[in-house]
C-alpha positions in Angstrom: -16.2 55.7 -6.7 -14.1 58.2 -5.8 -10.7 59.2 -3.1 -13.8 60.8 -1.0 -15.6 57.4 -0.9 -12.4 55.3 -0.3 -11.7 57.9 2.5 -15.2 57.7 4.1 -14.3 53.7 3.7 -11.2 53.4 5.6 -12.9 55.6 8.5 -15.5 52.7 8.7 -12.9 49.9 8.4 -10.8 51.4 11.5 -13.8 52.4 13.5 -15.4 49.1 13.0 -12.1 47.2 14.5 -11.4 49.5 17.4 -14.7 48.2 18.4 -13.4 44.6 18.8 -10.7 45.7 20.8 -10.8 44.6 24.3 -9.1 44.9 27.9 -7.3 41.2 27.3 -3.6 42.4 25.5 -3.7 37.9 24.7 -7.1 38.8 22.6 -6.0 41.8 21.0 -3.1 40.2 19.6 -5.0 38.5 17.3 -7.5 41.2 16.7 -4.3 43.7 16.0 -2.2 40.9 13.8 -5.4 41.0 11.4 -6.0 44.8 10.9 -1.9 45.1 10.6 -2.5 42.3 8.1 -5.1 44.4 6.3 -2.9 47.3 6.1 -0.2 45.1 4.4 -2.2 43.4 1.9 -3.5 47.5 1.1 0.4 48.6 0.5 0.8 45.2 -1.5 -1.9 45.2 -4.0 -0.4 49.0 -4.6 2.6 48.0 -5.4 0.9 45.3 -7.8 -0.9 47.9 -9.5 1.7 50.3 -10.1 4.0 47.3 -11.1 1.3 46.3 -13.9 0.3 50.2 -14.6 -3.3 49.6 -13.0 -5.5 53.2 -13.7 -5.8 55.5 -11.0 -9.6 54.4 -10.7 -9.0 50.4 -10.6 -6.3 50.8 -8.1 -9.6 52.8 -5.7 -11.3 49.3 -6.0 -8.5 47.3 -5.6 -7.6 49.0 -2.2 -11.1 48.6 -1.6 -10.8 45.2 -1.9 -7.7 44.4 -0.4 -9.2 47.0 3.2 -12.3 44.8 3.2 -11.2 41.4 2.0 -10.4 39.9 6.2 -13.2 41.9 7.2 -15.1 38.5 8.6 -11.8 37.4 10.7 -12.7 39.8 13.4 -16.2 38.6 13.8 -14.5 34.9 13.3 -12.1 35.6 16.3 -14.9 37.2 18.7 -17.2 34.4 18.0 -15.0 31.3 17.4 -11.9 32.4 19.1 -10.1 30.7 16.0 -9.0 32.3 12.2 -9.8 28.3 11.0 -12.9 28.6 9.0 -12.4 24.7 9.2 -13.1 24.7 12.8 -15.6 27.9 12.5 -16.8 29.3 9.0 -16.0 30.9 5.7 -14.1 34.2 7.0 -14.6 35.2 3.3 -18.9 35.2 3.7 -18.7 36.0 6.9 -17.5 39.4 6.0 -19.8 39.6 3.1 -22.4 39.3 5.5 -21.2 41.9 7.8 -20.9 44.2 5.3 -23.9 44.2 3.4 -25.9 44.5 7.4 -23.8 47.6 7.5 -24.1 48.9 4.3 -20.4 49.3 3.6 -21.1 49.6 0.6 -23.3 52.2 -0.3 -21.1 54.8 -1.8 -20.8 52.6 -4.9 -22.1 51.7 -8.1 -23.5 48.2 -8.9 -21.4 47.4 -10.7 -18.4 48.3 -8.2 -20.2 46.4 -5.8 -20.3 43.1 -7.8 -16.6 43.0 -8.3 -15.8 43.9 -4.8 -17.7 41.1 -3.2 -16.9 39.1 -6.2 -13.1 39.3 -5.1 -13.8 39.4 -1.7 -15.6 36.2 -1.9 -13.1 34.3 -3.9 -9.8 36.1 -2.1 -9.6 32.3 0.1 -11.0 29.8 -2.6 -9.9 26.6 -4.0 -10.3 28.0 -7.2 -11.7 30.8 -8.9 -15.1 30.8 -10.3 -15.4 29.4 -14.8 -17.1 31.5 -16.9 -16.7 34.9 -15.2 -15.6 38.2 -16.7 -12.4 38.5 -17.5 -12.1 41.6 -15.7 -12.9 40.5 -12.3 -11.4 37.6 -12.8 -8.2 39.9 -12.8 -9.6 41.4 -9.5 -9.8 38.1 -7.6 -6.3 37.0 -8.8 -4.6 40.6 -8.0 -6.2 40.0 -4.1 -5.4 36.3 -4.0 -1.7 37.5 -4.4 -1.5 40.8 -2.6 -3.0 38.7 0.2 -0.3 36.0 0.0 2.5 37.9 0.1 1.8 39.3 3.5 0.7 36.1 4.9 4.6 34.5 4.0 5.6 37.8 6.1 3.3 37.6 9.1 4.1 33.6 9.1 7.5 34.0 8.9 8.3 36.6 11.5 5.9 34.7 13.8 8.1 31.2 13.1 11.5 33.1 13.6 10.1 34.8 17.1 7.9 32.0 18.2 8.0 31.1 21.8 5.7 30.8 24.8 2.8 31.2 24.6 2.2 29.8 20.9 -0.2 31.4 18.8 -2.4 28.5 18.3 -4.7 30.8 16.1 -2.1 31.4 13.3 -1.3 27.6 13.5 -4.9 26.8 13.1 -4.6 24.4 16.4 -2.4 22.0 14.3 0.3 19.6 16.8 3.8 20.8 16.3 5.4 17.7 15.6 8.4 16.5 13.3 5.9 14.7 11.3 4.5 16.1 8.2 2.2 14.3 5.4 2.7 12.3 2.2 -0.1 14.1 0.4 0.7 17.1 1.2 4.4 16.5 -0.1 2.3 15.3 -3.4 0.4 18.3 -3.6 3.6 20.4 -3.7 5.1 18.0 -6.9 1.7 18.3 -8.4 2.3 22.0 -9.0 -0.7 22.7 -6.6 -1.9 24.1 -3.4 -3.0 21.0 -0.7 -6.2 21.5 0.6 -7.0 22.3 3.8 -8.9 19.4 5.2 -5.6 17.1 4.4 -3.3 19.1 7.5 -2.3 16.8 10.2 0.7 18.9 11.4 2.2 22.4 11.7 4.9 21.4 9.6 2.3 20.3 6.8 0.9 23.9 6.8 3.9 25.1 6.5 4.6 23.1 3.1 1.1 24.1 2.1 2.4 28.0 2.8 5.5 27.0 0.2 3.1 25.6 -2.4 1.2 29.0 -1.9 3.7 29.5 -5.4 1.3 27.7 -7.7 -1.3 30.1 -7.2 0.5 33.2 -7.6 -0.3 35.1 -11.1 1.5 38.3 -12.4 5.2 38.8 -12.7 5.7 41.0 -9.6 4.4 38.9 -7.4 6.9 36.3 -7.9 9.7 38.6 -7.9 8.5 39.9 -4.3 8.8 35.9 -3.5 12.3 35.8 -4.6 13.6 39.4 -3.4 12.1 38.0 0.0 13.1 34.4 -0.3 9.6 33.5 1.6 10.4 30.0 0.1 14.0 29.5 1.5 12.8 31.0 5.2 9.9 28.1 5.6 11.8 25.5 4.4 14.5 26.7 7.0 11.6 25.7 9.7 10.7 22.1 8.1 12.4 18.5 9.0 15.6 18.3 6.7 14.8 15.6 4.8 15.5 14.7 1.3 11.7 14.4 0.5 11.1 17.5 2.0 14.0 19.6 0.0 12.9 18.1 -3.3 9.8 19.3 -2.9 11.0 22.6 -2.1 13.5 22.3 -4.6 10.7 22.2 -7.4 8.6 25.3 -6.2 11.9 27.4 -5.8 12.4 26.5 -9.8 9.4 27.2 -10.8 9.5 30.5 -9.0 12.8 31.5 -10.8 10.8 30.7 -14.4 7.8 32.6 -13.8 9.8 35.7 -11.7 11.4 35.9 -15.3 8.1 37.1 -17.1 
């Protein structure tokens, strides 16, 4: 793989989503918040790499990566009119899918092509897979947080604008009520993310955005947390209530410790 090929790549990715575009501004929201998203996440796993002095040839595959990894959402949206694979399916295999019909990726090796789809398909797992190679193992945890650090920014700026109508797609259709759940709030003191299936509320997405922390993995990535206090702003949205701000209380510390190195 070369610049050429990751050229030839980003034409695709921006010719295949003008195509979803649509005469219905409401629909195109969505459609545009996800490429905008993709273009993020891009800029975000290059600052990862240059932070951890990634080669000039890892960081082609990582952007490679990080352009195709939401790939699926825009077939999601068009189909299921929802970004909840809950309610729809795996965005993640969705996109696999779409890209192997089209050939994405052709220009590359096979071995380029396993750890592509191998990050691709684990970017919005529970967990990453045992046993596999240590090297795209550090692929699928160098996504996982590029990914996550843009999703705390599109979140956020959505929370601190939100009005009429309400994006029900970035709230995954969850009631907005002052209610939030006692096993989520467990997840968060457990030092781990909450699963999916367990949100009964928007405001116990939101802690499961703050426990987002416990999966974070290099240095940098926690120091972009902190410099953009992504933890503080979402807890600023949440019930004030002691449970809640002990909870929050414990991811902010543990941030601090790993932002250290």
């Amino acid at each position: 793989m070369n610049k050429k090929d990751l050229a030839t790549l980003k034409k695709w990715f921006a010719d295949y989503v003008a195509a979803y575009y649509t005469d219905d501004p409401d629909y195109n929201r969505s459609i545009r918040l996800k490429e905008e998203h993709t273009e993020r996440v891009c800029r975000n796993i290059l600052m990862l790499g240059n932070a951890l002095d990634v080669s000039e040839y890892d960081m082609m595959l990582a952007e490679t990566m990080a352009l195709f990894h939401d790939i699926g959402r825009f077939k999601q949206y068009a189909v299921y009119g929802t970004f909840s694979d809950k309610a729809s399916e795996n965005h993640a295999r969705l996109g696999l899918r779409q890209m192997a019909v089209n050939k994405v990726l052709s220009v590359c090796t096979q071995e380029e092509k396993r750890t592509i789809t191998k990050a691709i398909a684990y970017h919005n797992a529970v967990a990453l897979p045992l046993g596999e190679d240590e090297r795209r193992l550090f692929f699928m945890r160098l996504v996982r947080d590029a990914d996550k650090l843009d999703i705390w920014k599109v979140v956020l700026d959505y929370y601190h604008t939100r009005g009429e109508p309400r994006n029900k797609a970035l709230e995954l259709g969850l009631p907005d009520g002052p209610g939030y759940s006692q096993k989520i709030l467990q997840a968060l003191h457990e030092h781990r993310i909450a699963l999916i299936r367990d949100l009964e509320t928007l405001n116990d997405f939101k802690l499961l955005q703050i426990g987002w922390v416990f999966d974070l993995n290099f240095t940098p990535s926690f120091q972009a947390v902190q410099r953009h206090k992504f933890i503080q702003q979402i807890a600023a949205t949440l019930p004030q209530s002691k449970k809640i701000a002990a909870a929050v209380k414990e991811a902010e510390a543990y941030v601090r410790l790993k932002a250290e190195g």
